[in-house]
N, C-alpha and C positions, 0 to 999 in steps of 0.2 A: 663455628668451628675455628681454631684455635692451634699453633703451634709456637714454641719457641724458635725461634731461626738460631737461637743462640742463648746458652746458659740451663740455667735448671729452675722448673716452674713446680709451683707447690698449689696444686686446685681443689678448693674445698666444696662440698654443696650439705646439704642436709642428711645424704644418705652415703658420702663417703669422701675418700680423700684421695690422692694419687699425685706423684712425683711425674713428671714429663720432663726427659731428657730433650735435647734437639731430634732424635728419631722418632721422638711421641708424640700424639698429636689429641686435642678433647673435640667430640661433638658435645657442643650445650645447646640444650633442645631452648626456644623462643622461650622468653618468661621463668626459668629456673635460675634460682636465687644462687651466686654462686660466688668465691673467693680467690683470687689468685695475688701469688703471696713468691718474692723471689728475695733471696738474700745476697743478690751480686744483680751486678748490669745484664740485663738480657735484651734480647730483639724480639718482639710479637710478632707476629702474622697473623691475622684475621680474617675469613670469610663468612660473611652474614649472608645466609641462603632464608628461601620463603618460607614463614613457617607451613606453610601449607605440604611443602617437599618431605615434611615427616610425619609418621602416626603422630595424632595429639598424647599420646601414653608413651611415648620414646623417651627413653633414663639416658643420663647423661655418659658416656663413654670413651675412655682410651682406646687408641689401638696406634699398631705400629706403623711409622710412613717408610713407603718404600724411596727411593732415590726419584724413579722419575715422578711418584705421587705428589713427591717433596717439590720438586720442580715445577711440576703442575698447579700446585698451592702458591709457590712464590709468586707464579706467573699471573693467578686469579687474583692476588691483590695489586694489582695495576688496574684490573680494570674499572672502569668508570659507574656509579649506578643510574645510568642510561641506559 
């Protein structure tokens, strides 16, 4: 899972495309082949969860972050993988 903390991201995969502002966020399911593509300086945020936490059939997905989910997100990439 995946956000821009900053900037505008352009994510590709084989079955579709989509623009993420800083209030967007992608789930990419384990092992989908996929493209992210920015035309100016951005900041990533990343969380790598088990793939076990999702159906093995889960498509790849935008959706909106609300403020404290956003916060929540920030706060989950400090943590350590211990």
């Amino acid at each position: 899972m995946f956000f821009a903390a900053r900037g505008l991201v352009r994510l590709e995969t084989a079955q579709a495309r989509w623009w993420l502002p800083p209030r967007k966020a992608a789930l990419i399911p384990a092992g989908t082949r996929h493209r992210v593509h920015a035309d100016e300086a951005i900041a990533l945020r990343t969380v790598y969860l088990a793939p076990t936490l999702l159906p093995a059939d889960a498509p790849c997905c935008v959706f909106e972050v609300q403020p404290l989910a956003r916060e929540m997100f920030l706060h989950a990439t400090q943590w350590t993988a211990d």
